[in-house]
C-alpha positions in Angstrom: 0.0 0.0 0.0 2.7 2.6 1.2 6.3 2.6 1.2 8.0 2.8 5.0 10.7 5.0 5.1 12.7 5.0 7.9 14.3 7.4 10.5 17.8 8.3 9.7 20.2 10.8 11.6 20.1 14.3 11.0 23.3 15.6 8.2 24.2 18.5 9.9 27.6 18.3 11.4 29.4 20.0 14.7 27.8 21.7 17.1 24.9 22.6 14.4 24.3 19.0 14.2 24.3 18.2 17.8 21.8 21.5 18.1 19.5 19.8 16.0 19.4 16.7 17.1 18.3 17.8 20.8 15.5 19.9 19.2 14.3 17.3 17.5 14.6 14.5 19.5 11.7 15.3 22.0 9.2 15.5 18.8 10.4 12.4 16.9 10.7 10.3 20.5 6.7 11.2 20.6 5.9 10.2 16.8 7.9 6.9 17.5 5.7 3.8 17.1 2.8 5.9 16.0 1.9 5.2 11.7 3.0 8.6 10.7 2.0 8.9 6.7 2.9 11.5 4.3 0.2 11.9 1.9 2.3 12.7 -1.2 4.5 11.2 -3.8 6.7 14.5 -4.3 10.4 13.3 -3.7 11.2 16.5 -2.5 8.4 16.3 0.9 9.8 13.0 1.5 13.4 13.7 1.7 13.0 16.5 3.8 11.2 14.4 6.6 13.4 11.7 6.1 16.7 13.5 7.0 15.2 15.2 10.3 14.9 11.8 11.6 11.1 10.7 10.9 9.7 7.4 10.3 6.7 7.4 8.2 4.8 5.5 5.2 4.5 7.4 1.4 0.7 6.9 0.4 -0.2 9.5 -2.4 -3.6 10.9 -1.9 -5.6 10.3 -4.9 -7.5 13.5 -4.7 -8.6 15.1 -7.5 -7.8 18.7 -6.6 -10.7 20.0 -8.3 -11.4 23.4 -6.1 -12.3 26.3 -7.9 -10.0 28.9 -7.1 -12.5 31.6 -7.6 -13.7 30.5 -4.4 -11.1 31.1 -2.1 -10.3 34.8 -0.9 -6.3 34.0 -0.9 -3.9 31.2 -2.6 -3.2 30.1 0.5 -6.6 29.1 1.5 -6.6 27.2 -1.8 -3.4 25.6 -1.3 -4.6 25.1 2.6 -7.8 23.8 1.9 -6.2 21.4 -0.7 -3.8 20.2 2.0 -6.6 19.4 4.2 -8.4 17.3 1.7 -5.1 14.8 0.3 -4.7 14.3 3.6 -8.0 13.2 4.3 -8.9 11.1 1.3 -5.6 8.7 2.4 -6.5 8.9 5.8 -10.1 7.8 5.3 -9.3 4.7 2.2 -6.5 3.3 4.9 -9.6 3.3 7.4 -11.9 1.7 4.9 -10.1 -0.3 2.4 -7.0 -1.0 4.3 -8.0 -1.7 7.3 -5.4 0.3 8.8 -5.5 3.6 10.7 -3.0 6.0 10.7 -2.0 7.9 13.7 -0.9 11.1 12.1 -1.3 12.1 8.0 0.2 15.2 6.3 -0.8 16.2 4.1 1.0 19.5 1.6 -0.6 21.5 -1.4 2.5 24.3 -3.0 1.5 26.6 -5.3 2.9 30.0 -6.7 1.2 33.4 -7.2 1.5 36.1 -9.0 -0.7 39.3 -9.3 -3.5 37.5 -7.3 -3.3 34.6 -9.7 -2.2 31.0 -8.9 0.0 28.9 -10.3 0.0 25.3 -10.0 1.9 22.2 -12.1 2.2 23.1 -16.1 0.0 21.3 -18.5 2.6 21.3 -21.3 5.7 23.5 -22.6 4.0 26.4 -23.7 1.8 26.5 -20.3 5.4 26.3 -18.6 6.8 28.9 -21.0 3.9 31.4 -19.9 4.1 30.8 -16.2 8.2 31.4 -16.4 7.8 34.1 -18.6 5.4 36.1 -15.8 8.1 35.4 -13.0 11.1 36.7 -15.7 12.5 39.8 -13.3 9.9 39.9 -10.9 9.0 38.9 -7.5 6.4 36.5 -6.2 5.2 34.5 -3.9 5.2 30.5 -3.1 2.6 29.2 -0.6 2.3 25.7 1.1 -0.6 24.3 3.0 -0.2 22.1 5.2 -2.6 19.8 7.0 -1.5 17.2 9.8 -5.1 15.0 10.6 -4.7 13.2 13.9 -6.9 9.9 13.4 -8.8 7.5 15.9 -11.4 5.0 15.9 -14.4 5.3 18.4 -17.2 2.5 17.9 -15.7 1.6 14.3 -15.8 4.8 13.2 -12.8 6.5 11.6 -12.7 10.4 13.7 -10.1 13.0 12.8 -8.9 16.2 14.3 -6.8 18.6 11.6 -4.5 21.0 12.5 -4.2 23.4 9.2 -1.6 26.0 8.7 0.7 27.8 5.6 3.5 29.3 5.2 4.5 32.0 2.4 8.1 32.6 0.6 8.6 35.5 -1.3 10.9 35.0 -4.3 12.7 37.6 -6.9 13.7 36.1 -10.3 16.6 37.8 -12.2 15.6 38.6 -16.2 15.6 35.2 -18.1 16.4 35.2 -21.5 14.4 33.7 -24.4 17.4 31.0 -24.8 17.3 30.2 -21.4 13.8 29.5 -20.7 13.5 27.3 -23.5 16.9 25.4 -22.1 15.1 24.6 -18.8 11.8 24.3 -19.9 13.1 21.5 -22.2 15.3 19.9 -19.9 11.9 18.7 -18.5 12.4 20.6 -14.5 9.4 22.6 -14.9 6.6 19.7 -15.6 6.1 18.6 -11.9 6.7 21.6 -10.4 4.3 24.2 -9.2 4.9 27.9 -11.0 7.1 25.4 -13.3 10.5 25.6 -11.5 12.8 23.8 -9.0 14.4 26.0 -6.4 16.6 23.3 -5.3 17.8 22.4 -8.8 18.5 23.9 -12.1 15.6 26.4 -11.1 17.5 27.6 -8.5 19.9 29.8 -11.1 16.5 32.2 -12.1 16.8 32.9 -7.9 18.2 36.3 -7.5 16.9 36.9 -4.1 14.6 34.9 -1.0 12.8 35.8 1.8 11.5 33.2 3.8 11.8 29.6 4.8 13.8 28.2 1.4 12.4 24.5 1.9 8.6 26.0 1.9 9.7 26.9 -1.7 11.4 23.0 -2.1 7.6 21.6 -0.7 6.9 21.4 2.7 7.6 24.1 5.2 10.1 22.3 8.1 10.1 25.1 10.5 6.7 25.8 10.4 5.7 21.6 10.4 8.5 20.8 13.1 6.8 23.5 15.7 3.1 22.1 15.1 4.7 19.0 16.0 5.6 19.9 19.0 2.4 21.9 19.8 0.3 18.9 19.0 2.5 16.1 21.4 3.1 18.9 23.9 6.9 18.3 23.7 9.1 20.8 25.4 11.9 21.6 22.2 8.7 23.5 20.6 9.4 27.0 20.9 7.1 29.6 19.8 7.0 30.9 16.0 9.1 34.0 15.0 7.4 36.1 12.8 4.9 33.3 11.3 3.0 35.7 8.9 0.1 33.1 8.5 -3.5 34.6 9.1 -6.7 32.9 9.7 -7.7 29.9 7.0 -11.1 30.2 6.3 -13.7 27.4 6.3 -14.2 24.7 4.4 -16.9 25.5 1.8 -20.5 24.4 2.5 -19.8 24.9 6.0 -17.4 22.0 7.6 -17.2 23.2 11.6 -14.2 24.7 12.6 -13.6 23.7 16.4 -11.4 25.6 18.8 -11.2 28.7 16.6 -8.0 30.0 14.5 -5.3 31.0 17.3 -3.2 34.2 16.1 -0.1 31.8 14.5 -2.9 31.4 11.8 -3.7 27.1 12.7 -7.2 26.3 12.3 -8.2 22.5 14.3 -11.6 21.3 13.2 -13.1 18.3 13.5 -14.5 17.3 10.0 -16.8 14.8 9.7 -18.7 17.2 7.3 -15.3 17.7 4.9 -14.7 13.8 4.9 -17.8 13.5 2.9 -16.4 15.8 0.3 -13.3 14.4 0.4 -14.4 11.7 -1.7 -11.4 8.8 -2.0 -10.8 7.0 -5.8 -12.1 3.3 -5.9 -9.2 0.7 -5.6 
């Protein structure tokens, strides 16, 4: 069904490497034993919880990611509200097909905007040539969702709690030529990649300046996904968020409840036996 992947030891090295490993000790000591599952088949999500020490299984959600994005006020509600529902499809077909319940499933949605517009994988070529073309010598922004569903089973039932939060990146590209946009876009970089580009790879060269958390840009925020971690299993290494410029994710459309209210680091926890039902999962 899933891959495991197993916990390996962080590859920082010196006193940076023993730093790290006493933060995140405390918060992979609570995950260990628990079926963690990323909800995702991007490479980039899995190394990046791989090499802070996680153990977890890869099951891609088979969502369909068909929101209309004329429906959400921001791209980070899209991208948040996207989040929420991978993470829930995979969590409810391991319930009812698998017979297996996950302890903790996270789910990630990245997308790139521009001038209030979002920018998701590229169809083709040309679609990547037109997305690189509006980022050519400007800035923009790159949004994750994120979506980490605690799971249980009460009288047979699957229940689920979701902590849902994003983080934003803003990113300057340097003037790209004609010549070199073609170059990457047919080196074939762009075609999985939201905004069609890979910071972390040949991409990376169109990067004239950052501000924000660089692996939010890669896939999945680490900062931001390493303190909800240790809000969630009340571990002591999680400190509070610096400067988390996340505001409130609005509701799930058609009225899913949101329980305990959107605290001011911008993380909505809801109960949602109301958004499983539109989180329809794919037939095996």
């Amino acid at each position: 069904m899933g891959q495991l992947y197993k916990a390996t030891s962080p590859s920082c090295k010196g006193v940076l490497g023993l730093l790290l490993s006493a933060m995140l000790k405390p918060v992979v000591a609570k995950l260990t034993g628990k079926c963690v599952v990323l909800a995702s088949a991007s490479p980039r999500r899995r190394d990046i919880l791989t090499n802070i020490g996680l153990k977890f299984e890869v099951v891609p959600s088979w969502y369909s990611e068909d929101l209309s994005k004329a429906e959400y006020p921001a791209p980070y509600a899209y991208a948040t509200e996207t989040a929420v529902r991978k993470a829930l499809e995979v969590a409810k077909r391991m319930h009812e097909r698998h017979q297996k319940t996950p302890d903790l499933v996270i789910g990630a949605d990245t997308v790139v905007a521009i001038d209030g517009d979002i920018l998701e994988k590229p169809a083709d070529k040309p679609d990547a040539y037109r997305m690189l073309s509006r980022l050519s010598g400007r800035e923009h922004s790159v949004f994750t969702g994120v979506a980490l569903v605690e799971c249980c089973v009460r009288e047979g039932k699957l229940q689920t709690s979701v902590v849902q939060f994003h983080e934003e990146t803003r990113v300057k590209f340097a003037e790209l030529s004609e010549e070199l946009l073609w170059e990457y876009i047919d080196s074939g970089e762009p075609m999985d990649k939201a905004g069609g580009y890979g910071i972390q790879a040949l991409g990376g060269m169109f990067v004239e300046s950052i501000h924000g958390d660089f692996l939010n840009v890669v896939g999945l925020p680490l900062h931001h996904v390493f303190r909800k971690f240790g809000e969630l299993y009340n571990c002591e290494a999680a400190t509070p968020l610096v400067g988390d410029p996340a505001g409130p994710v609005s509701a799930v459309p058609n009225g899913a409840a949101v329980c305990g209210g959107g605290d001011k680091k911008g993380t909505a926890r809801r109960t949602l036996a109301a958004a499983q039902a539109e989180a329809t999962a794919t037939s095996i």
